[in-house]
C-alpha positions in Angstrom: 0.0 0.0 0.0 1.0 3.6 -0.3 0.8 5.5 2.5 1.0 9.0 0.4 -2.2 7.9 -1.3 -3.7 6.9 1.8 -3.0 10.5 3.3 -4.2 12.0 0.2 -7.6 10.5 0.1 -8.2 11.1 4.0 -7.0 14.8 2.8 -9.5 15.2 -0.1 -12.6 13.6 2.6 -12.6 10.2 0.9 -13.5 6.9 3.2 -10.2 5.1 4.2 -11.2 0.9 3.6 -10.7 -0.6 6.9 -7.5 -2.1 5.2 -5.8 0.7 4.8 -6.9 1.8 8.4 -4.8 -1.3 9.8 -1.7 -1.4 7.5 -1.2 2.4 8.4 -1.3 1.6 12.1 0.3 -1.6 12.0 3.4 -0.2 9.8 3.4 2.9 12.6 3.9 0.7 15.4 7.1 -1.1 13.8 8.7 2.1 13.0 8.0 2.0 9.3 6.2 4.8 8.8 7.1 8.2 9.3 5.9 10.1 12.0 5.5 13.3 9.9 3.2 10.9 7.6 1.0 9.7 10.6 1.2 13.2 11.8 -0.3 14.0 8.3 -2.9 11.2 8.4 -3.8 12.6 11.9 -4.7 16.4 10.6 -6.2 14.8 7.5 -8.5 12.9 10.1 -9.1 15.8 11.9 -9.9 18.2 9.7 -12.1 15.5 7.5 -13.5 13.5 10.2 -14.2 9.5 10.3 -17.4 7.6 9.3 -18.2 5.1 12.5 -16.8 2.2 10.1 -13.5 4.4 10.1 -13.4 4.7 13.1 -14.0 1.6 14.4 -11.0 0.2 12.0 -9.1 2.7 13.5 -9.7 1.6 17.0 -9.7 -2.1 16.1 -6.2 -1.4 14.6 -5.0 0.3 17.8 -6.6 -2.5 20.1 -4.5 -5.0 18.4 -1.2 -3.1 18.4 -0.5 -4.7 21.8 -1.4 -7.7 24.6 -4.9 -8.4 25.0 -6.1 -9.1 28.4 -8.0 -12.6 28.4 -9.8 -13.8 31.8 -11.3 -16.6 32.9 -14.3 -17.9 34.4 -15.5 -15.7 37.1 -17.6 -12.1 37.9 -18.5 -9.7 35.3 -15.4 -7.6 34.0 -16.1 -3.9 34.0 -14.5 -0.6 33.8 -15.2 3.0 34.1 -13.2 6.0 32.3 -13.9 9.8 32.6 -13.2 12.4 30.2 -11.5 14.3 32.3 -12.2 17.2 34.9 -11.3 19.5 37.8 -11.7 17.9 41.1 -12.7 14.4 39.6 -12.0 12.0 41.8 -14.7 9.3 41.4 -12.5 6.6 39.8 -10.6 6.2 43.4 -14.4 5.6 45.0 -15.6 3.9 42.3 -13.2 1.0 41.5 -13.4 -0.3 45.3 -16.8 0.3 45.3 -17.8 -2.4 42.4 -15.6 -4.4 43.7 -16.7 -4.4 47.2 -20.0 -5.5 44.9 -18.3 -8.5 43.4 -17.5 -7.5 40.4 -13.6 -7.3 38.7 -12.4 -4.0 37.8 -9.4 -3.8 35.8 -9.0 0.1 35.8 -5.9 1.2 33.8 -5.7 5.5 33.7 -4.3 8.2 33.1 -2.1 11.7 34.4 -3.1 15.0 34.2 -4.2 16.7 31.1 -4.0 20.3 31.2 -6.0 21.9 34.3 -7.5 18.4 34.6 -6.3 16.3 37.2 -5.4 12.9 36.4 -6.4 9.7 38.7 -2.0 8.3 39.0 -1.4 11.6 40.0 -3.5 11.2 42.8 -3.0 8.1 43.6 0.9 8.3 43.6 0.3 11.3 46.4 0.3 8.0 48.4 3.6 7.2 49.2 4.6 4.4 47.6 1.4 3.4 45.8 2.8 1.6 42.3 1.1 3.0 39.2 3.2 0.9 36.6 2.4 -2.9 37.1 2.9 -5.4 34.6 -0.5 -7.1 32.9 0.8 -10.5 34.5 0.5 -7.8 37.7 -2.8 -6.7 37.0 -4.7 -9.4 36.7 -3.3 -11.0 39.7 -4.4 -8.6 41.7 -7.9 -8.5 40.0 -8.3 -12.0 40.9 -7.0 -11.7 43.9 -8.8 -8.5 45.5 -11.1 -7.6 42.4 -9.6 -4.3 41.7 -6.8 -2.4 40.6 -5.6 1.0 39.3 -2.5 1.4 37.1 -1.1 3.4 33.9 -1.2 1.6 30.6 1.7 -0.3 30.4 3.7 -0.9 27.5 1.8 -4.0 26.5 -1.5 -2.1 26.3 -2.2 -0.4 22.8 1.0 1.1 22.2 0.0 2.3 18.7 -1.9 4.4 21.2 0.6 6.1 23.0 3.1 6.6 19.7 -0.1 8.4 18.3 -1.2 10.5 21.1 2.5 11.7 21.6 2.3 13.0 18.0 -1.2 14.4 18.5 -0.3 16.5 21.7 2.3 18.7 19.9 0.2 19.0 16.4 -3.0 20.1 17.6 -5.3 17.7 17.1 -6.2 16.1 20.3 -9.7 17.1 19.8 -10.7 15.1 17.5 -13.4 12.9 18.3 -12.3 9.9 16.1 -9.0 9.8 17.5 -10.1 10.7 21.0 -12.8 7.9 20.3 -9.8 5.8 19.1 -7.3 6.3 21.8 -9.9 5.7 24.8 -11.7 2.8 23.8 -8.4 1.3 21.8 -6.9 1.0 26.2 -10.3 -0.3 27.2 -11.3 -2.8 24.8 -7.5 -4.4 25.4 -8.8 -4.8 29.0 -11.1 -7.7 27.8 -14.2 -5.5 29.2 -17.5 -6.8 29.4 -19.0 -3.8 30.5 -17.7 -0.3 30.5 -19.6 3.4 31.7 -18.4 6.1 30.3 -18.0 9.8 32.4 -18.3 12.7 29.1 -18.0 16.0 30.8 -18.4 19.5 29.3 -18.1 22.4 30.8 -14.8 25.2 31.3 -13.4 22.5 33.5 -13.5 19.9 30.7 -11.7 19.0 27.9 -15.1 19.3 25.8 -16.3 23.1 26.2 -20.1 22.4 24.9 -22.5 20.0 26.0 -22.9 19.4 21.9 -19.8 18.2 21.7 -19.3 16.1 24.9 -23.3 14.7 23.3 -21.2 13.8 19.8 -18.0 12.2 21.5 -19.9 9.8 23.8 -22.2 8.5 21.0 -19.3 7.8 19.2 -17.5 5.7 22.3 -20.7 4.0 22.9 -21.2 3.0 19.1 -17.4 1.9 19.1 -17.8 -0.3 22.6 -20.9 -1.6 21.3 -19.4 -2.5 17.4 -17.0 -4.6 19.8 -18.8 -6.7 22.1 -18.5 -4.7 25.3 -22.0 -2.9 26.7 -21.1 0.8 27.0 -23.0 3.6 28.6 -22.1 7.2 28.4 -23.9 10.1 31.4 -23.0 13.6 30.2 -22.0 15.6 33.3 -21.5 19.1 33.9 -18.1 20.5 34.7 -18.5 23.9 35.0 -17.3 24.0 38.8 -15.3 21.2 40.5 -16.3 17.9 41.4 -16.6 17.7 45.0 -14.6 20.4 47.4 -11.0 19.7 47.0 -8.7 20.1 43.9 -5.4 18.6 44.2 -3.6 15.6 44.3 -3.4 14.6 48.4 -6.5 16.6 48.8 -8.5 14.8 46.8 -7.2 11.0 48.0 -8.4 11.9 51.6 -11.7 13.3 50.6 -12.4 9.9 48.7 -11.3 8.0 51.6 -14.0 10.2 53.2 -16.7 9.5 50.9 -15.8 5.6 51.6 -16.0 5.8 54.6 -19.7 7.3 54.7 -19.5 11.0 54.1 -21.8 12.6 51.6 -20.5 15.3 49.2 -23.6 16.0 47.2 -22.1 15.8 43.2 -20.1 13.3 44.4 -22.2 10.6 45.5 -24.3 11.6 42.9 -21.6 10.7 40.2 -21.0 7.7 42.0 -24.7 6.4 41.5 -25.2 7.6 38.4 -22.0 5.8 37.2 -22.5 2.7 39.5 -26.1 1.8 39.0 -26.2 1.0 35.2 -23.0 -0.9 35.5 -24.7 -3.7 38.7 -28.0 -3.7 36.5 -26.1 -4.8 33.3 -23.9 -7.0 35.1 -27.0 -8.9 37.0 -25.5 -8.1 40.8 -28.8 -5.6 40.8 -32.4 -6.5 39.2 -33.7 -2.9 39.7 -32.4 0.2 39.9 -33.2 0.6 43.7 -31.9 -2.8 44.3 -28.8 -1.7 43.0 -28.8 1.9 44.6 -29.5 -0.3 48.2 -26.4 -2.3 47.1 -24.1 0.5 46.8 -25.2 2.5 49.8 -24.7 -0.9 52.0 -21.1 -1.7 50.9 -20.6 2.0 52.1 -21.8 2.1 55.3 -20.5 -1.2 56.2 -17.3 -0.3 55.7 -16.5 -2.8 53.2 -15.6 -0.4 50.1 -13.1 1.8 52.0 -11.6 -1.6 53.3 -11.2 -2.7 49.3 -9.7 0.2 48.5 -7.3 0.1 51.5 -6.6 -3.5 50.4 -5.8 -2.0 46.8 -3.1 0.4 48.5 -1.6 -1.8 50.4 -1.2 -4.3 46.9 0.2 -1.3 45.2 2.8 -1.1 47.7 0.9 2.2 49.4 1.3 3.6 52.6 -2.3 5.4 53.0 -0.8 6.6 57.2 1.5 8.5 55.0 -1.2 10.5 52.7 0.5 14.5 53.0 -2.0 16.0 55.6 -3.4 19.4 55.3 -2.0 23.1 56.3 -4.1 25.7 56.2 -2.4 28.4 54.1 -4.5 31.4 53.4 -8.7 32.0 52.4 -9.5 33.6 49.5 -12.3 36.1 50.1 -15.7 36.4 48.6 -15.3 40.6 47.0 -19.4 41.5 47.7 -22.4 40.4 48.6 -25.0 38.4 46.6 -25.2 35.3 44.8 -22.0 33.0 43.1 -23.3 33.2 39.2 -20.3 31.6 37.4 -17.1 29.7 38.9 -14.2 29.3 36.2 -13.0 25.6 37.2 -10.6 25.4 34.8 -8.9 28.9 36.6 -9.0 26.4 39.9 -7.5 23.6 38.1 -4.5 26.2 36.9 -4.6 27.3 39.9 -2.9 24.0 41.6 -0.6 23.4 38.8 1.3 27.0 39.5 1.4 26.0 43.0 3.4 22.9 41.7 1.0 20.2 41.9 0.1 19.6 37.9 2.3 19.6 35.2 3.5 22.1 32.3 5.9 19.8 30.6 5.5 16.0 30.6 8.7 15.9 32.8 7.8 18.0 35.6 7.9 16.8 38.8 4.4 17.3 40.6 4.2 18.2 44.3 1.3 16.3 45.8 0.0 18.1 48.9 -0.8 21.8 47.6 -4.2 21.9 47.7 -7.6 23.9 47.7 -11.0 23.7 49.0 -14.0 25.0 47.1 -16.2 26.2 50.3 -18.8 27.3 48.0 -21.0 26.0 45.0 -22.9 28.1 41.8 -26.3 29.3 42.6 -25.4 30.2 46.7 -25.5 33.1 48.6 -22.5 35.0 49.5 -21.9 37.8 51.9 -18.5 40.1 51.6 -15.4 39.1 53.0 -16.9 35.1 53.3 -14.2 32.8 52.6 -15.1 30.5 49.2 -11.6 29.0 48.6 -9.3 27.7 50.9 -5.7 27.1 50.0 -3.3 24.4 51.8 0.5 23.3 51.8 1.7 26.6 50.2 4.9 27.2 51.4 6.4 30.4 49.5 4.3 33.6 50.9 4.6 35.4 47.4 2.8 32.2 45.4 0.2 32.0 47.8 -0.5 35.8 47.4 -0.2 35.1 43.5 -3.0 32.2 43.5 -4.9 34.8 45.3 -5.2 36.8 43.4 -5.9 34.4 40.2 -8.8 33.1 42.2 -10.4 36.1 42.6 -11.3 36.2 38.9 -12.3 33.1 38.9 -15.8 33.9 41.0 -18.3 35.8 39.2 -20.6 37.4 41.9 -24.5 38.2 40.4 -27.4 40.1 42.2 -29.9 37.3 42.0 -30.2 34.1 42.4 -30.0 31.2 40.0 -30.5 27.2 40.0 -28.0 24.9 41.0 -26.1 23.5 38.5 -27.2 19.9 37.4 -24.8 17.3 37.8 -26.2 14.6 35.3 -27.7 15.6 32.3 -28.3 12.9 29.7 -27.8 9.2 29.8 -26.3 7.4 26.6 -27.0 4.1 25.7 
C-alpha cells in the first residue's frame, strides 16, 4: 500500500477501507512509517473526520497493536473511564466500590491533562502506591482482591501512545475519532464486558459544549458496542469542581471520606449515576433501587473503603502516609449576593502553579498543595466570606499570586439562579 495515497484520500474527505486503516497503524507501530506521515494522516482525520466504520477500523487497529487481556471464568469484568475534569476523583471511589460489589475491575488510567487532574497523579500522592504494574500484575491482583488502578503499560495499545504523543504537539487532540480511538483502543485491550463512560463538558473539561461532549460519547458508545462490550455514556456538567478539594493529596483523603460514609452532594451523585447502570447490566442488581440499596450498604459497612485500602496496600501504598493538610490562606468572597459563574478550569491552573500539575510532561508534581471550594454556583455569599481555601503553600509570594488568580475566577451576580445539574443525559 501507499501511505501518500492513503493520506491523500483522508485529505481530499474520501472513506479510508478498513485495510488501509490497519496497514497504516500496523506499519506505525514497527517504525515503518514516518511520524511526519502519521502526523499527516492525523490532521487529514481531523480536519475530514471518520465515518463510525473508520473509526471503528481505526480503534480495532490500535486494540490489536498490543497484549490483549483474556480472563477466565468468574464475575463480570467492568470498567469505568472519565473524560476528564477539575476535582474528579470518582475513579478512586468507584473501582473499590464495584468491587466491594463483586465485580472485577481492571482500571488502567491516566495523568493529568492540562487543568485536569489525572487519577496516577493522585494516587501516587500515596507514598509508595505503584502505578506501573505489569498485565501478568494486574490481573493478579484482579483476581485476587477484584480491583486495581495502574497506567497503561507498554503491553496495552502502544500504537496508542506513539499516536497521542504525535497528537499533543500537532493540535489535534480534539478530534473525536481519534479521542474515540485512543480511549476505547486502552479499554477494549482490558477484555471489558462492561464499560460506563464519564463525558463531561463544561470550562473545566476538555469538551467546552454540551454538543460536543453529546457527539463524543455516542461515538464511544457505538465503538464499545461495534466490539462486544455494553457501554454507557452520562453527560456531566463540569463547570465547577467535582466535589470540594482540587489537588492531588486533597483529593485521596476526601475519597477515603466518601468511603467511609460522608456525603458530598455531586459526588455521591456521580457515583450512582456511574454505578447503578454498571450492577443492573452486570446482573448483581435486578432494579435500579436494588442496585442503589447495594451500593449505599457496601458504604456504610465499611467494606468499600476496606477494598480500596486492600488495593493500597497491593500497590505497595502507605495510606498513614497520605501528606496532611495546612491551612495556608482564604481567598475572600469581593461582595455580597449570589456565586453566578465559577471558572473551574482557573482552579485547576490554579494547583498546577502551585506545583502540583504539570506544564511539561517531565515535571515533577508536588502532591500536597491543595484547595477547598467552600462554596458552589447558585449560593448566597456575603462580603469578606471565605469561598476558597488554599493548603500546603509554602512560598508567601505564590500563595498571594494564586490569590489573586482566584479572585477572577468567581463571578458574583445580584440574583439568584438554579444549581447547576450534575447529570444531564444518559447514553445508551
Amino acid at each position: 500500500m501507499n501511505p501518500v495515497e492513503i493520506i491523500r484520500k483522508k485529505r481530499d474527505g474520501e472513506e479510508l477501507d478498513p485495510e488501509e486503516i490497519r496497514w497504516m497503524i500496523a506499519e506505525f507501530t514497527v517504525g515503518r512509517l514516518a511520524d511526519y506521515q502519521m502526523s499527516a494522516l492525523a490532521m487529514a482525520v481531523f480536519l475530514q473526520g471518520m465515518t463510525p466504520v473508520e473509526t471503528a477500523a481505526l480503534t480495532d487497529a490500535m486494540t490489536t497493536s498490543g497484549s490483549l487481556i483474556a480472563w477466565g471464568d468468574g464475575s463480570p469484568v467492568v470498567d469505568k473511564h472519565s473524560t476528564g475534569g477539575v476535582g474528579d476523583k470518582i475513579s478512586l471511589v468507584l473501582a473499590p466500590l464495584l468491587a466491594a460489589c463483586g465485580l472485577r475491575v481492571p482500571m488502567i488510567s491516566g495523568r493529568g491533562l492540562g487543568a485536569t487532574g489525572g487519577t496516577l497523579d493522585k494516587l501516587e500522592a500515596i507514598p509508595g502506591f505503584r502505578t506501573d504494574l505489569s498485565l501478568s500484575e494486574l490481573q493478579a491482583q484482579v483476581e485476587s482482591i477484584g480491583c486495581v488502578i495502574t497506567g497503561a503499560s507498554d503491553e496495552i495499545a502502544p500504537a496508542d501512545r506513539r499516536l497521542y504523543a504525535l497528537r499533543d504537539v500537532t493540535a489535534t487532540v480534539s478530534s473525536i475519532p481519534l479521542i474515540t480511538a485512543s480511549i476505547m483502543s486502552k479499554k477494549l485491550a482490558e477484555g471489558l464486558d462492561q464499560l460506563v463512560l464519564d463525558v463531561k463538558f463544561g470550562v473545566g473539561a476538555f469538551m467546552k459544549t454540551e454538543l460536543r461532549a453529546v457527539e463524543l460519547a455516542r461515538s464511544l458508545v457505538r465503538t464499545g458496542t461495534r466490539n462486544g462490550v455494553q457501554t454507557t455514556a452520562v453527560i456531566t456538567d463540569m463547570n465547577q469542581p467535582v466535589g470540594r478539594m482540587v489537588g492531588n493529596a486533597v483529593e485521596v483523603d476526601e475519597a477515603v471520606r466518601v468511603l467511609q460514609g460522608e456525603v458530598i452532594d455531586d459526588v455521591s451523585e456521580l457515583l450512582f449515576a456511574l454505578g447503578i447502570p454498571i450492577l443492573q447490566n452486570s446482573g448483581i442488581a435486578a432494579t435500579f433501587d436494588d442496585a442503589y440499596r447495594c451500593l449505599e450498604r457496601k458504604i456504610s459497612e465499611g467494606s468499600a473503603f476496606e477494598k480500596f485500602a486492600e488495593m493500597v496496600r497491593c500497590q505497595g501504598g502507605d495510606l498513614q502516609q497520605l501528606p496532611g493538610r495546612r491551612h495556608s490562606r482564604d481567598v475572600l468572597i469581593p461582595q455580597h449576593g449570589f456565586v453566578g459563574e465559577m471558572d473551574a478550569q482557573v482552579i485547576g491552573q490554579a494547583i498546577i502553579d502551585m506545583g502540583g500539575g504539570r506544564r511539561t510532561m517531565l515535571d515533577k508534581i508536588d502532591p500536597r498543595p491543595g484547595i477547598e471550594v467552600l462554596v458552589r454556583i447558585g449560593d448566597p455569599v456575603d462580603m469578606g466570606q471565605p469561598w476558597a481555601r488554599l493548603y500546603n503553600v509554602d512560598n508567601n509570594d505564590v500563595a498571594e499570586q494564586i490569590t489573586v488568580q482566584l479572585t477572577g475566577a468567581l463571578t458574583i451576580v445580584d440574583q439568584s439562579s438554579d444549581p447547576i445539574e450534575t447529570i444531564l443525559e444518559t447514553i445508551r
